[in-house]
DOLO-773167 format. One record per residue (C-alpha): residue in one letter; x, y, z. Coordinates in steps of 0.05 Angstrom, whole numbers, padded with zeros to 5 digits, always signed. Layout:
BEGIN
AXYZ...
//
This chain:
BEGIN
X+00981+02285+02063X+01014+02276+01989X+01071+02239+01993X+01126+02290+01966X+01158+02258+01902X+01227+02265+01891X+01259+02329+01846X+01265+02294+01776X+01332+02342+01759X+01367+02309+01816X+01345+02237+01802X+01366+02245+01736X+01443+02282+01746X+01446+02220+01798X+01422+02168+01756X+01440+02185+01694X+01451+02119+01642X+01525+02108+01627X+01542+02084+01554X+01570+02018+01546X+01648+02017+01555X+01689+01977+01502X+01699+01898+01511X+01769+01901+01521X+01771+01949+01573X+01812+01922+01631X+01774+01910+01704X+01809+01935+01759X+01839+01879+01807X+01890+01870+01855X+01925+01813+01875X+01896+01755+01914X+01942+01731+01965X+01914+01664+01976X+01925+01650+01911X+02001+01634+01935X+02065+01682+01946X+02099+01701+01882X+02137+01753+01855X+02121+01749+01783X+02044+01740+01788X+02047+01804+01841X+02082+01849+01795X+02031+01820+01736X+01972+01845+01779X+02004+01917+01783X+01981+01929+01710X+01906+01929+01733X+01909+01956+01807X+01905+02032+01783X+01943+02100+01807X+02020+02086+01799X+02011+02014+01812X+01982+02012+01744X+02044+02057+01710X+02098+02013+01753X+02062+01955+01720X+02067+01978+01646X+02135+02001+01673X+02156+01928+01688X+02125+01910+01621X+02170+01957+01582X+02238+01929+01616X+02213+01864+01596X+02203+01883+01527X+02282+01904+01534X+02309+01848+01559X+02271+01802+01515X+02302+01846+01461X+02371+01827+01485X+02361+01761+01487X+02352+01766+01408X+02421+01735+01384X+02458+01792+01341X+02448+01777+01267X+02518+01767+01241X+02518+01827+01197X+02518+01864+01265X+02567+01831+01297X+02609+01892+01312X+02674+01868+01290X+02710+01932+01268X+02694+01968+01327X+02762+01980+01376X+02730+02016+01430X+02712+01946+01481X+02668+01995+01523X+02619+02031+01460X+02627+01960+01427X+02555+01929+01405X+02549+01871+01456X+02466+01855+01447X+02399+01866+01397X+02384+01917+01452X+02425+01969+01479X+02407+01990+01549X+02421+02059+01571X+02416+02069+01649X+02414+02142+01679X+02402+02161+01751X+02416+02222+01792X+02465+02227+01849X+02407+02219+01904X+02397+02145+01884X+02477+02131+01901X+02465+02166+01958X+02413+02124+01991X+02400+02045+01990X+02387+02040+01911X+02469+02041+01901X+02471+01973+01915X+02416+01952+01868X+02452+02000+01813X+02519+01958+01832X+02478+01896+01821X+02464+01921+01746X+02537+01928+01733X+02564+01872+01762X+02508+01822+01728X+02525+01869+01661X+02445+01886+01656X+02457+01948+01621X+02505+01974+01576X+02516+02040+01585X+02505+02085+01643X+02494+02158+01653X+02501+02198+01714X+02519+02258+01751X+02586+02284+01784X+02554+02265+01856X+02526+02195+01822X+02604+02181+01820X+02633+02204+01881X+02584+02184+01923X+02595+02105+01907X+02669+02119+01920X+02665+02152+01988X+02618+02101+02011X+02680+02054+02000X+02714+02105+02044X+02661+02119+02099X+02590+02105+02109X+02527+02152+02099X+02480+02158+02155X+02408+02162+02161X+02383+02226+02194X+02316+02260+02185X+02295+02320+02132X+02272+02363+02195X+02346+02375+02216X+02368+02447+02226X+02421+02458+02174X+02461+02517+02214X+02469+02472+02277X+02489+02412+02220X+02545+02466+02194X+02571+02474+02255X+02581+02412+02265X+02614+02387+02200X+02558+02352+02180X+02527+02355+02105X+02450+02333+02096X+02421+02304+02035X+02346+02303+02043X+02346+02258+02100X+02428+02223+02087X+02475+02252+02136X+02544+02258+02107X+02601+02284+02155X+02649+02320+02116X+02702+02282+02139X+02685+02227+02091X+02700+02285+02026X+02769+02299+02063X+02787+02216+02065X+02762+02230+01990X+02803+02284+01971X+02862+02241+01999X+02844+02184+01959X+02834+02216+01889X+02887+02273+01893X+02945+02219+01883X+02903+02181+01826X+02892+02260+01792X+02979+02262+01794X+02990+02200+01759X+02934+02216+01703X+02961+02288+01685X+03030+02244+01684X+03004+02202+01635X+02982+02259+01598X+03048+02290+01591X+03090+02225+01577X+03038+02184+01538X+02986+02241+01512X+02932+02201+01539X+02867+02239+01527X+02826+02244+01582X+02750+02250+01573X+02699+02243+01633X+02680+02168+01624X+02758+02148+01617X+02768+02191+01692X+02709+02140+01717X+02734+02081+01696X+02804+02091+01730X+02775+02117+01789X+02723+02047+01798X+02790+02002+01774X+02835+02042+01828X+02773+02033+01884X+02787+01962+01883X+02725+01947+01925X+02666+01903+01900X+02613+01943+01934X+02622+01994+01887X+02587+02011+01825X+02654+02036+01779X+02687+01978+01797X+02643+01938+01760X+02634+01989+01713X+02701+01985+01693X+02705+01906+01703X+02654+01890+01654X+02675+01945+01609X+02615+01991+01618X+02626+02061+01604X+02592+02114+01646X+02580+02183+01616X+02587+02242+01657X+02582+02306+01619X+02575+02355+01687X+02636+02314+01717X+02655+02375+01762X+02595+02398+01782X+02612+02354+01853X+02660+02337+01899X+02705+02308+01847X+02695+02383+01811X+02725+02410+01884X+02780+02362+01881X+02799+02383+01810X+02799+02449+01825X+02848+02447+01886X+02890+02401+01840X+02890+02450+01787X+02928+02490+01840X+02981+02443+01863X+02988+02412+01799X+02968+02442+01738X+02955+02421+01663X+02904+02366+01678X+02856+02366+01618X+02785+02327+01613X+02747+02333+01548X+02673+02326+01535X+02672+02333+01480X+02701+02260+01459X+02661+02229+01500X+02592+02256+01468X+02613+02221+01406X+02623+02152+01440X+02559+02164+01473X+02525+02178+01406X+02560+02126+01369X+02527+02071+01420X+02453+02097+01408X+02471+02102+01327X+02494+02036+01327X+02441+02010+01373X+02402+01958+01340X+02349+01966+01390X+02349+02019+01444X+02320+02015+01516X+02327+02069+01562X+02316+02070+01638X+02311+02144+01670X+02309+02147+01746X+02307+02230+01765X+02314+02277+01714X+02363+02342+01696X+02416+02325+01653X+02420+02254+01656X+02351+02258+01630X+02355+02297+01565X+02434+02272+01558X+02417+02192+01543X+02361+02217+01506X+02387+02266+01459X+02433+02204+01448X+02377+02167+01414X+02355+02229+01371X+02417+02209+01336X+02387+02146+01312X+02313+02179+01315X+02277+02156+01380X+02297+02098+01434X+02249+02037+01427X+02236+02022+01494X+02234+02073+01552X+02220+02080+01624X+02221+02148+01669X+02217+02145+01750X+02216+02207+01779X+02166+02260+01814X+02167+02330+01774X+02112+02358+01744X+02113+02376+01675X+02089+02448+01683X+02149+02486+01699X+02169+02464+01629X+02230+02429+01650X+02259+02368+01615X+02261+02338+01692X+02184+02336+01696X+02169+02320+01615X+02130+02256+01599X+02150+02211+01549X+02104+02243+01500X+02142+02307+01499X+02216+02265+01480X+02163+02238+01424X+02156+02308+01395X+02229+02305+01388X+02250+02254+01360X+02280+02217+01426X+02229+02167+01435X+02200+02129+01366X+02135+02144+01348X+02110+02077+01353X+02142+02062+01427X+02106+02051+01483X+02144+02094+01532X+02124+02098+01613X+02134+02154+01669X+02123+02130+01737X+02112+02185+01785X+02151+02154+01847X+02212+02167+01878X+02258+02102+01879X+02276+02079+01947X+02240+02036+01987X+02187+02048+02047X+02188+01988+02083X+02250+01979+02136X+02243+01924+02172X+02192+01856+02190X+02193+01831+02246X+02159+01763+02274X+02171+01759+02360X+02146+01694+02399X+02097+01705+02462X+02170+01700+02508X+02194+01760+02460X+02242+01717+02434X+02263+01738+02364X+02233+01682+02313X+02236+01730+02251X+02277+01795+02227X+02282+01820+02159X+02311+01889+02135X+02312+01931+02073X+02379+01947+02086X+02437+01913+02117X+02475+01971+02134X+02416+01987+02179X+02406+01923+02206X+02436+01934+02277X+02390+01999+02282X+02324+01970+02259X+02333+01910+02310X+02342+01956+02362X+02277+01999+02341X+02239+01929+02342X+02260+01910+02417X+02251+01976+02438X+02180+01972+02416X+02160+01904+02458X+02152+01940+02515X+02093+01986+02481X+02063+01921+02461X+02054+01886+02527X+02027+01943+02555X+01974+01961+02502X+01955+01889+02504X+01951+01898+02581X+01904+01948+02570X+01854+01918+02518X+01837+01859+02557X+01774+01854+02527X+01811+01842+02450X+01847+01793+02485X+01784+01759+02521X+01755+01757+02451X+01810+01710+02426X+01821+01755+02359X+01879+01785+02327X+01896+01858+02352X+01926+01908+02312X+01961+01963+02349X+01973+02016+02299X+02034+02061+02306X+02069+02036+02369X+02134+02087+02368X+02156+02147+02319X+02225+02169+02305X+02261+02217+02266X+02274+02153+02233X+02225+02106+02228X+02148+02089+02250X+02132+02025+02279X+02067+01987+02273X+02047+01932+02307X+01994+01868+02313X+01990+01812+02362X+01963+01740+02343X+01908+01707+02393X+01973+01660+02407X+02011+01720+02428X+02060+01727+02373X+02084+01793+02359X+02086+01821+02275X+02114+01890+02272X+02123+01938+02214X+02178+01987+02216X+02169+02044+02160X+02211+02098+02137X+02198+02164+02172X+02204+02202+02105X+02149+02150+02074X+02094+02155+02124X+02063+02211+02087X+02054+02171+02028X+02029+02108+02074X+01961+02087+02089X+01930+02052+02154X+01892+02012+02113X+01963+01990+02074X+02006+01979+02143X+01935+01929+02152X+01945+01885+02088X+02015+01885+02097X+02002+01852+02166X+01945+01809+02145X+01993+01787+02085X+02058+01771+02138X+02003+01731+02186X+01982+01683+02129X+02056+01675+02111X+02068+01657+02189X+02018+01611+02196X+02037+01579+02122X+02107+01566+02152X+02086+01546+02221X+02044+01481+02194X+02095+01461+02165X+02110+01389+02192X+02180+01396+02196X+02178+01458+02240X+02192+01463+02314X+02144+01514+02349X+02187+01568+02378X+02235+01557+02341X+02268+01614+02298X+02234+01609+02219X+02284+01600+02176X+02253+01576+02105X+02275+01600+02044X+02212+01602+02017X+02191+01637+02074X+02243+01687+02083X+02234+01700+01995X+02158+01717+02012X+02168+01771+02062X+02214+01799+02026X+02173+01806+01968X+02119+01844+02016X+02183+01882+02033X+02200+01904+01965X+02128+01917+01940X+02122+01967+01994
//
């Protein structure tokens, strides 16, 4: 019988000859773990791991370029001697404009906003109405976690406001609207007997010096003489509040229109101009129609998830703030499509006597919470590892997958031959976006760390782990995740 011969139209569409790609063209590569545990050589590797690793690499790359900007001494003929206003003053060779939606307040990434301000990292910050009020009532009362599948009429009822899945009860606006209606008298006071001019950045700053609490954003804001612009001021809470003020005590007057100009003036005197975008809307196109005025930022980052195809300035990539003017022709600009808060809640490390030897959390205000989540899972463990006897006759390392799911969280787990317990508590809201084979390396990642930090000489088997060096490593798998 002939032997059939294969069609030559498919061999060739299958092994068609590729041309020869340019020498420079970087290799994809990830980072190799046993190479050591480090934060800067991890975020290097991003840059050539692909997808949005690749764009939160060049990301990184670009703040970089902006800080090593302001580190540039200001040549004396820039030295901004003349100018009266401390807060638009010229402090650095690179002016750093921060904007982020109310959302990011509203969830963890307040508290690394607050570190921004207090370190003075940037020097000028844009935000929305909710951006500000939301750092003040958490001063007030706490936000809780929730879930995004919660029926909003039985959440009505019950006085209880959900942002995506944030649970605010409304209680917390009414210890709000207590707190700023007094502060709202003595400005429109001032007005009257001193003619102070209000503008929306000036109604910030008194509002973060009369919080008086360090966890807050405006208080270092107004500390470190950082101004924070504002333009839809009462499109909020603080909007409701100066409407039922304008009713008990009218005449109060806030005007934008200053403001614009200081905001302006800071880009036009800029000597270099970074910008760092996290969401979109007005923030957005507000900081960077500031650096029209001094045609196009130098340096600029974007973090947020829209889609450029409705035509909104939300979802436009860098390219299109090019066509403007915004961004300088010659910039390197970056959007990373990723929404800013973290994944990864909680590691855990439990001995074979389910004694605790390891917990570390994303969040402290959760801390409590995600502890409980871990105990509540050792139970599951035991009796999966009861039932795979023959994983455990085999002497290897188990992983269990997904032991419990939550409205909350999802919790992973993986059991050494020497019975010690690693578990993996993610985000609820995350798991979408997570892989198995992910929740895998992280584990095979957190083992090598363990067994780094248990042959260590000086440690005491059973003991809890409490190395630095240690504790600095998971937390970088933490914050990569």
């Amino acid at each position: 019988m002939e032997q059939s011969k294969e069609p030559t139209v498919a061999k060739e569409a299958v092994l068609q000859e590729s041309s020869k790609l340019p020498e420079d063209t970087p290799k994809v590569r990830g980072y190799d773990w046993n190479e050591g545990y480090s934060y800067e050589r991890l975020f290097s590797t991003y840059v050539h791991s692909g997808f949005q690793a690749t764009n939160l690499g060049q990301a990184i790359e670009e703040v970089n370029k902006m800080l090593a900007a302001r580190r540039v001494p200001l040549p004396e003929d820039k030295l901004d001697v003349y100018e009266e206003d401390e807060f638009i003053k010229r402090q650095s060779s690179c002016t750093i404009f921060l904007g982020y939606t109310s959302n990011m307040v509203s969830a963890g990434v307040r508290e690394t906003i607050r570190f921004l301000a207090q370190h003075r990292l940037v020097d000028c910050i844009v935000t929305t109405a909710g951006g500000v009020e939301e750092d003040l009532i958490k001063c007030l009362a706490p936000t809780f976690l929730g879930s995004f599948e919660l029926a909003g009429r039985e959440l009505r009822e019950r006085g209880i406001n959900r942002i995506g899945n944030l649970l605010v009860p409304n209680e917390n606006y009414c210890k709000f609207e207590n707190w700023v209606i007094p502060i709202l008298d003595e400005m429109l006071e001032e007005q009257k007997s001193k003619g102070t001019l209000w503008t929306p950045s000036k109604v910030i700053t008194r509002l973060g010096e009369k919080i008086n609490d360090e966890s807050s954003i405006y208080y270092w804001a107004a500390k470190n003489r950082i101004p924070v612009f504002s333009p839809a001021l009462t499109d909020g809470s603080l909007g409701d509040m100066m409407y039922f003020h304008s009713f008990r005590n009218p005449g109060l007057v806030v005007d934008i229109v200053s403001d614009l100009r200081r905001l302006n003036t800071m880009a036009v005197k800029a000597v270099h101009s970074g910008i760092i975008i996290v969401g979109g809307g007005v923030i957005k196109h507000h900081i960077c129609n500031a650096n029209l005025m001094r045609n196009g930022a130098d340096y600029s980052v974007f973090v947020n998830t829209a889609s450029e195809y409705d035509g909104s300035d939300s979802g436009a990539r860098p390219d299109e703030a090019v066509s403007w003017g915004k961004i300088k022709k010659d910039a390197t600009p970056v959007k990373v499509y990723a929404e800013a808060s973290l994944m990864c809640a909680c590691v855990a490390i439990i001995g074979k006597d389910n004694a605790p030897l390891y917990i570390a959390t994303a969040n402290v205000d959760k801390e409590i919470a995600l502890q409980y989540q871990v105990h509540a899972s050792l139970d599951v463990i035991d009796e999966r590892c009861a039932t795979n006897q023959k994983a455990a006759a085999d002497g290897r390392e188990l992983y269990l997958g997904s032991l419990i799911s939550t409205e909350q969280y999802k919790i992973y787990g993986y059991v050494t031959n020497t019975k010690i317990k690693f578990l993996i508590v993610i985000d609820a809201s995350s798991t979408s976006s997570f892989r198995e084979n992910e929740v895998r390396a992280m584990f095979r990642n957190l083992h090598n760390l363990y067994t780094d930090a248990v042959c260590n000489p000086f440690y005491t088997p059973g003991e809890p782990l409490t190395s630095a060096s240690f504790d600095r490593a998971v937390r970088g798998i933490i914050s990569a995740n």
